[in-house]
C-alpha positions in Angstrom: 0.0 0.0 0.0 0.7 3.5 -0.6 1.6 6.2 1.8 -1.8 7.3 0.7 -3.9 5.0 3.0 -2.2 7.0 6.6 -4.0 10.2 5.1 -7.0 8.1 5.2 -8.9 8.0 8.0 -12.6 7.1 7.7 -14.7 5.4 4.7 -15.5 8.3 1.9 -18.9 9.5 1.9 -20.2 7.6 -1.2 -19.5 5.3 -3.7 -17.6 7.5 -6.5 -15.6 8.8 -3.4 -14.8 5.1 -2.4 -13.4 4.3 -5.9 -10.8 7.4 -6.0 -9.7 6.2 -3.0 -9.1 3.1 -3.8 -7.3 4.1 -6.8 -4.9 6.0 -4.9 -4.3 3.3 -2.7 -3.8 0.4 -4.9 -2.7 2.2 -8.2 -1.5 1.0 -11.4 2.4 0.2 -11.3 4.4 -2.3 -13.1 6.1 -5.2 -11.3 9.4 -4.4 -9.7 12.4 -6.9 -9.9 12.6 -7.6 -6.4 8.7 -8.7 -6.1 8.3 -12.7 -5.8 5.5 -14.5 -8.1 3.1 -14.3 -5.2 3.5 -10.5 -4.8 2.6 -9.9 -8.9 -0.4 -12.0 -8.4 -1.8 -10.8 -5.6 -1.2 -6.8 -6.5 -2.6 -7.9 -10.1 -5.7 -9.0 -8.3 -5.7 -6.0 -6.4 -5.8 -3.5 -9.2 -8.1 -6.0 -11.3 -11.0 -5.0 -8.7 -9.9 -1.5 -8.7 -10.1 -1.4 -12.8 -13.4 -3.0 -12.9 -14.6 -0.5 -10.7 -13.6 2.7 -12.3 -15.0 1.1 -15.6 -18.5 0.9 -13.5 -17.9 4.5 -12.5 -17.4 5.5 -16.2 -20.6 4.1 -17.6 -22.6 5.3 -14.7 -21.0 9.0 -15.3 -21.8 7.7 -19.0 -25.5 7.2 -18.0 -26.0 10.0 -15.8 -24.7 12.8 -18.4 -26.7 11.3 -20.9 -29.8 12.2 -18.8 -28.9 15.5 -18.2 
């Protein structure tokens, strides 16, 4: 984790919130050298969720504009 997550210190507000956060906590990084198998796994899982999420924020920002 990121030095971001001591700045943290309660659950965001809502959902859109939640996902920024999460962002900055687990972001998108390439492996490093000294990082065993395990460790690229397990951050690749990591910022699987975090990816799937922002594409569910995109279409709902999608959706919502739309109806504006």
């Amino acid at each position: 984790m990121s030095n971001d997550t001591k700045e943290i210190l309660h659950l965001p507000i809502n959902i859109p919130q939640l996902v920024d956060v999460l962002d900055s906590v687990f972001p998108d990084s390439s492996p490093r050298l000294e990082w065993t198998d395990r460790e690229v796994w397990f951050k690749a899982g990591q910022r699987s969720v975090i990816a799937w999420l922002l594409e569910l924020k995109r279409r709902d920002e999608e959706v919502s504009s739309l109806g504006e």
